[in-house]
Phi, psi and omega in degrees: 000158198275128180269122172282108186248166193251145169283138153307144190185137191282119162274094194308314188280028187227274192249126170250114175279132194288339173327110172275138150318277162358300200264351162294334162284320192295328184308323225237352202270345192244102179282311208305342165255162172311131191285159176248221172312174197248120150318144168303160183254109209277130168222141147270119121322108204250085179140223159246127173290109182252138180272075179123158200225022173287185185279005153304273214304350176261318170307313197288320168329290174322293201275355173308306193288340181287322193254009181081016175254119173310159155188157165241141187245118168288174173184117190270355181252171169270018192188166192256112209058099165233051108322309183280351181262316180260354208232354194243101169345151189289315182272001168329139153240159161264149199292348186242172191262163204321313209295355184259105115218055194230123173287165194285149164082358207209092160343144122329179184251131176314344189264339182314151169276179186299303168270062203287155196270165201303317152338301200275302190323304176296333184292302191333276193312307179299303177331306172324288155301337179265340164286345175245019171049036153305137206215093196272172186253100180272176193058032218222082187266089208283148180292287197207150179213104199242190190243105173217096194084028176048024157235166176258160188198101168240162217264164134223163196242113180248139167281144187283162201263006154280334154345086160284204155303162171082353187097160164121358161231186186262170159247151209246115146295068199273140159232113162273133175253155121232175182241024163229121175234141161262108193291128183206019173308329192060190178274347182239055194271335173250115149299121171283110184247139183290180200230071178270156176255147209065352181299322175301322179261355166283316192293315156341283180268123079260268182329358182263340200257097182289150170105324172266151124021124180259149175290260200278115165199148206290126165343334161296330213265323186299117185258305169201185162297002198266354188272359177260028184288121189090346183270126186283091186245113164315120147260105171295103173125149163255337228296212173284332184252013202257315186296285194338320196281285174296336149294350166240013147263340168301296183342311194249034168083009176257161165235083183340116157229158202245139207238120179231083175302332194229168189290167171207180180224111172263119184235162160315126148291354179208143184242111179046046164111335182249144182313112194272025165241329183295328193291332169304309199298322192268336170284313176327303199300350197255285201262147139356150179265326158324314176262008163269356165287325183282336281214277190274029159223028193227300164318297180324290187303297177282336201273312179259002174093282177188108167266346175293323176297350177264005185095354179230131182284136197233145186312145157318323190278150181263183192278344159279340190275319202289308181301318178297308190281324194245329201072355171297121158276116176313172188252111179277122196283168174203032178139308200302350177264291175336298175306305170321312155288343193267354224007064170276292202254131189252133180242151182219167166257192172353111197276113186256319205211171185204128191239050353220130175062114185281137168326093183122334203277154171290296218195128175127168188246188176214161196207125204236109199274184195271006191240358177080346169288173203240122138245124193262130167245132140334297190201136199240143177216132174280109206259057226253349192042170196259155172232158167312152161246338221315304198299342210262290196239043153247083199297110167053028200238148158237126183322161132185197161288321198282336170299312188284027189247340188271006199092343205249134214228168179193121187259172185027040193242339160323329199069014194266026181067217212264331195285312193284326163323296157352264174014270185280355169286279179333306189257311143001297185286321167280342162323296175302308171298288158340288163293341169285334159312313181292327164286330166293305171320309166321300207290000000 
């Protein structure tokens, strides 16, 4: 689908510029010296300023506008979700069945399948934005963002809409004041890379030898399998995309080995047809979580067998206690246990060193596990998840209630997906609706 995108531009019934005349003469008034920097160019905001244009920052958009509150949506890509656009394998599904993935006011469409695929998500997601008439500001990259004098004020370096990959127009220095800011960045604005040793100088020389193939690359970077066909590739991570990954190196003729460090719990996404997360969702509501654990791990256990015997170790704790005490989301199977027994996907442990090149290999690393054996790759791809940059420009601020009494609000930082977002746009949004009423009455 075609990507639309908006120019930054002052919307009179959205933002209004503060720019004084005043301070627009003084630049000009002293020829005789070097000028000095060009003040940022000042918008008030009328409503709320939302920070990211993932399904956090449209949800919240979507339901802001359902309840009559203006806002403006930042976005540092050129496009709207570009995790999902730019950041994701080509055979992604999403893992739960639609309807708990459904952003607020707005179905999935009846012919979508049960799991729609990444492709179907992004039509969604674009639909999405044009039925609730979210117009995001791209290339709107924040610096910073503090509390001063009671509105918030934040800086960004926004790219001209001419702008390409690479540079070649200019950026502008904007300051948005508003007096509501809404965070919608999430948890995966970054790839996260471990601190393993030598992994930093494979990655070095991998980027050095131009023109090839990198050797070394984060699961963002990962589209498929086909340029690895034959290929002896390392996955660092278990999680849900580390198995995906490796089921789609099998897929394409490569040989997947999975690096599983920490114990994990592996389930069915599905049991004689039905969803082992709707089913969960649905026993929680009743029964003890303890004994929905013994439940789905009981299930886990007749649908995949023993996984232990195979390298993978499933935590003491079960697996909603685990996600509830910790935030680890079990691991939905789609295929990848299967191989795993069949020893298509090969599993080793804990990666202690990383060695640039393998014995005998031309190209490729080597990797000296914590059991002291050696395994050589082709290629490694860290399958490591991601972390918030949220910390890098939001100046002395913590998420909490005492925050939202100061304005500043925050979506998709729960860990609960697309259900939780759902969630929290909705009461966010009626938060917000209220209070601009009670400011309309006023006014």
């Amino acid at each position: 689908m075609a990507q639309q995108e908006a120019e930054v531009a002052v919307a009179p019934s959205t933002m209004v510029d503060m720019q004084s005349k005043d301070a627009a003469a003084a630049s000009h008034s002293n020829h005789q010296q070097p000028p000095p920097p060009p003040p940022p160019q000042q918008y008030w905001v009328n409503g709320a300023l939302i920070i990211g244009a993932g399904p956090a920052g449209l949800a919240v958009a979507a339901c802001l506008r359902e309840q009559g509150v203006p806002s403006v949506v930042l976005e540092r890509a050129g496009c709207i979700a570009p995790l999902w656009q730019h950041r994701t394998y080509a055979r992604l599904k999403l893992h739960l069945p639609k309807r708990f993935c459904e952003l607020p006011l707005a179905p999935f469409p009846p012919h979508f399948p049960e799991y729609p695929s990444r492709s179907h998500f992004l039509s969604y997601l674009h639909s999405y934005a044009r039925r609730f008439a979210v117009a995001p500001h791209f290339r709107a990259t924040v610096a910073s963002a503090r509390r001063h004098r009671g509105v918030w004020r934040v800086d960004a370096h926004v790219a001209s809409s001419d702008d390409g990959v690479g540079g070649g127009g200019r950026t502008r220095h904007v300051q948005y004041v508003c007096q509501w800011l809404v965070v919608a960045t999430g948890e995966n604005a970054e790839p996260f890379v471990p601190d393993i040793e030598g992994l930093r100088r494979c990655i070095v020389s991998a980027r050095a030898r131009a023109g090839a193939a990198p050797v070394v690359m984060h699961a963002a970077e990962y589209r498929s399998g086909e340029h690895l066909r034959g290929k002896r590739v390392l996955v660092v991570g278990c999680g849900n995309s580390g198995m995906e990954v490796c089921l789609d190196l099998c897929h394409h003729g490569a040989s997947p080995s999975m690096v599983v460090r920490d114990a994990v719990h592996v389930l069915p996404r599905e049991v004689l047809g039905r969803s082992t997360f709707a089913m969960s969702a649905a026993m929680a509501r009743w029964l003890p979580l303890w004994l929905v654990d013994r439940v789905l791990l009981a299930m886990a256990a007749l649908a995949l067998g023993d996984v232990e015997r195979y390298g993978l170790r499933r935590p003491a704790v079960g697996p909603l206690e685990m996600k509830k005490r910790e935030g680890r989301t079990p691991v939905l199977d789609t295929g990848a246990v299967a191989k795993i027994r069949s020893g298509q996907i090969k599993v080793v442990p804990e990666v202690r060193r990383f060695l640039p090149g393998g014995a005998g290999a031309a190209v490729g690393v080597a990797a000296e596990l914590v059991d002291g054996s050696v395994v050589e790759a082709d290629a490694v791809v860290l399958a490591t998840g991601y972390r918030s940059n949220v910390a890098s420009w939001l100046k002395g601020q913590v998420n909490g209630a005492e925050e939202e009494c100061r304005g500043l609000y925050a979506v998709g930082f729960t860990g609960r997906g697309l259900a939780g977002i759902a969630e929290e746009a909705i009461r966010i949004a009626g938060v917000l609706g209220k209070a601009w009423s009670r400011q309309m009455e006023i006014n």
